[in-house]
N, C-alpha and C positions, 0 to 999 in steps of 0.2 A: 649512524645517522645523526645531523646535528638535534639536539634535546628539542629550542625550538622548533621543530617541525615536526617535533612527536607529541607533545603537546597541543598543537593545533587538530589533535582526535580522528576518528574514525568516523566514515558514513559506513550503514550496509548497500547494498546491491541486489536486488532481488534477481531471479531466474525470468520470473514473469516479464520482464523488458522485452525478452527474446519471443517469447510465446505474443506479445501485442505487435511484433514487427518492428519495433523500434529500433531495435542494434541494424536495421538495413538503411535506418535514415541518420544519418552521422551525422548531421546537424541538429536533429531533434536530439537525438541521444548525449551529443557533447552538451547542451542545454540544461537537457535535465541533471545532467553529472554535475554541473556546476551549480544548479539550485540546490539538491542534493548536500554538495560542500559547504554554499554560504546558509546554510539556513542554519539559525542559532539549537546547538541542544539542550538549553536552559533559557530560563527565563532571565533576562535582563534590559540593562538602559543602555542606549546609546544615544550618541549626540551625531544629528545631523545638522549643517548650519551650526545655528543657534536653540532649536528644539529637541527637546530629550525625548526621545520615543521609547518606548516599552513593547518590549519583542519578548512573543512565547514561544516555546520549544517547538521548532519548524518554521518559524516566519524568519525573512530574512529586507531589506530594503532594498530596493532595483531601480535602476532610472535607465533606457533603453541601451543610450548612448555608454558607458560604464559595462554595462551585461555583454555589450558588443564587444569593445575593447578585449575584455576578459577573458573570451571564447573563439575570438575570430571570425562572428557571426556581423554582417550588417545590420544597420539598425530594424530594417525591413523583418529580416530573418529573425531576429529574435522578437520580432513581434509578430510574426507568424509561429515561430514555435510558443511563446507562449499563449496565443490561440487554441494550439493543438492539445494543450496540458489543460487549461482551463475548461474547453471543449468536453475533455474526457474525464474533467472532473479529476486530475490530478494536482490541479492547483485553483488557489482561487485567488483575488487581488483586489485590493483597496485603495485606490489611485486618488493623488493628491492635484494639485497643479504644479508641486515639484519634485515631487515620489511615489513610487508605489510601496505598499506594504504585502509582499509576494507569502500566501501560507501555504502548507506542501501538506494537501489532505491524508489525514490517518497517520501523520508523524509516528506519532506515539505507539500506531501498532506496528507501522514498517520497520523503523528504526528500534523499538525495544527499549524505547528509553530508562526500564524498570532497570537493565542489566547493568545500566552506568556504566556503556563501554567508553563513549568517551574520558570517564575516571577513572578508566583503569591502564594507563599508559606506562603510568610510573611504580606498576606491579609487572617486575620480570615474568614473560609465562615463555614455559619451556614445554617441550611432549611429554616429560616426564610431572612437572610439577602442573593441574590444571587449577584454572581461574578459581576463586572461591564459589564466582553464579554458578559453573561449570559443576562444582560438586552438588551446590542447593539444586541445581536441573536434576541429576541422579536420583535424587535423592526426595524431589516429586514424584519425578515414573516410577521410583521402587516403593513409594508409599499409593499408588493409584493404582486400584486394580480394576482394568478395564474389560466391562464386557463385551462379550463376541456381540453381540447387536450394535453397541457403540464401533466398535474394529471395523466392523461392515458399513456404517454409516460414515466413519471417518477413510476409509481407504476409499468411497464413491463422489464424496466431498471435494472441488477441485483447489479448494482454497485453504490447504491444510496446515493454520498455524494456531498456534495456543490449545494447546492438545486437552492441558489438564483443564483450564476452565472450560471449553468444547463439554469436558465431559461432568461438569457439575451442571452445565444447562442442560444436558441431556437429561440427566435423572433431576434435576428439579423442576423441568416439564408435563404439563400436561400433554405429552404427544400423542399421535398416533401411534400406527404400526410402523416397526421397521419395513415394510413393503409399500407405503405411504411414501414414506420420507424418502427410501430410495426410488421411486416412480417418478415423484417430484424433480427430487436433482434431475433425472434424467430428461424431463420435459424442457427444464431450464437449461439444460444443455444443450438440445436440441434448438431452443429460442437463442442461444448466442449464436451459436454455430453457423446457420442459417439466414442473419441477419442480411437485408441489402446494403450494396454499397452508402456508403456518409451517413447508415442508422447506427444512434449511440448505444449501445449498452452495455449497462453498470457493470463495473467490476463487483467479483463474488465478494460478498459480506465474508468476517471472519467467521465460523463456525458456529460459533458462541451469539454470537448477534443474530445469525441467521438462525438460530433453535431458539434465542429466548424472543426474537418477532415474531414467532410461527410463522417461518418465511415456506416453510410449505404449501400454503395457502394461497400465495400469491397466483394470479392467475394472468398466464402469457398465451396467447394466441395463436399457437403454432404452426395454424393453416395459411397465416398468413406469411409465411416465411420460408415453406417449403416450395420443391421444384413439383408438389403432385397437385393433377388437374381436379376440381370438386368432381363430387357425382352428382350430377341434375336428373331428380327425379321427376314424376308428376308430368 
């Protein structure tokens, strides 16, 4: 493969595209693939015109007609898909009167930016030989010893990433019981699941955010969302 084009780095892809129904809207999806691409994974300057702009790791610059071009979306289309990504809180935007500054919310925990994959291009990795992160990764979980009450909280969990810190919020928690915590998930699963047509709701917190907000706590409405009729008493 030519060097340049290995050097221009990796995005990840999450599974979750499929689980939102997005891989069935091929326009939304080629959209985000491409915001995905251009969004910078460092912080730097770039010149637009004559202004130098300062882009953080996930923002990238967009002007309709350019995102069209790039994608093979009309201008229309890609301002309805970025409707749909701002909407669901997958993007958010800073609109000029000759650009937008487009940011790609939770970069930093989707993409992993601690792993510096896009720096690690010009380190051959073969199945035999694993990445340096790949050996520090082992070599966290063989220093974490997890308990069965975390396993159980993490295997009910639908958002299962950052295992190890997950589990130092866990024990530097004042929590509940583990029969709390998993009751909860389960309420809030039922409130997504449930939801009516064109009701937003948020994507799950990482693990670690959701135990050190006491997001068990939170309180969702679930009669409002189910198929079962009240009982009217009285």
């Amino acid at each position: 493969m030519d060097s340049d084009l290995m050097h221009r780095g990796y995005v990840l892809l999450w599974r979750k595209i499929e689980d939102s129904g997005w891989i069935r809207n091929h326009k939304l999806c080629s959209f985000w693939l491409w915001c995905l691409i251009k969004a910078s994974y460092k912080h730097r300057k770039v010149l637009f015109g004559r202004q130098e702009i300062d882009l953080e790791p996930g923002q990238f610059i967009m002007g309709r007609k350019s995102a069209g071009e790039a994608t093979g979306l009309t201008e229309q289309e890609v301002r309805s898909a970025t409707a749909t990504l701002v909407g669901s809180r997958n993007l958010t935007i800073k609109s000029t009167n000759k650009f937008s500054i487009v940011s790609i919310v939770n970069w930093d925990i989707y993409q992993n930016t601690d792993s510096e994959i896009n720096q690690q291009i010009n380190q051959p990795a073969t199945n035999k030989q694993p990445t340096n992160n790949h050996k520090q990764e082992l070599k966290k979980e063989k220093n974490n010893t997890y308990t069965e009450e975390f396993l159980n909280f993490w295997d009910a969990y639908p958002n299962r990433i950052g295992k190890a810190p997950a589990f130092k919020s866990w024990n530097n928690n004042g929590r509940p019981s583990l029969e709390v915590i998993l009751s909860a998930i389960k309420t809030q699963k039922t409130w997504r699941a449930n939801k009516k047509p064109g009701e937003f709701r948020p994507e799950w917190k990482n693990p670690s955010t959701w135990l050190n907000q006491k997001s068990w706590e939170d309180e969702v409405e679930i009669e409002k969302y189910t198929s079962e009729k009240p009982i009217i008493t009285g």
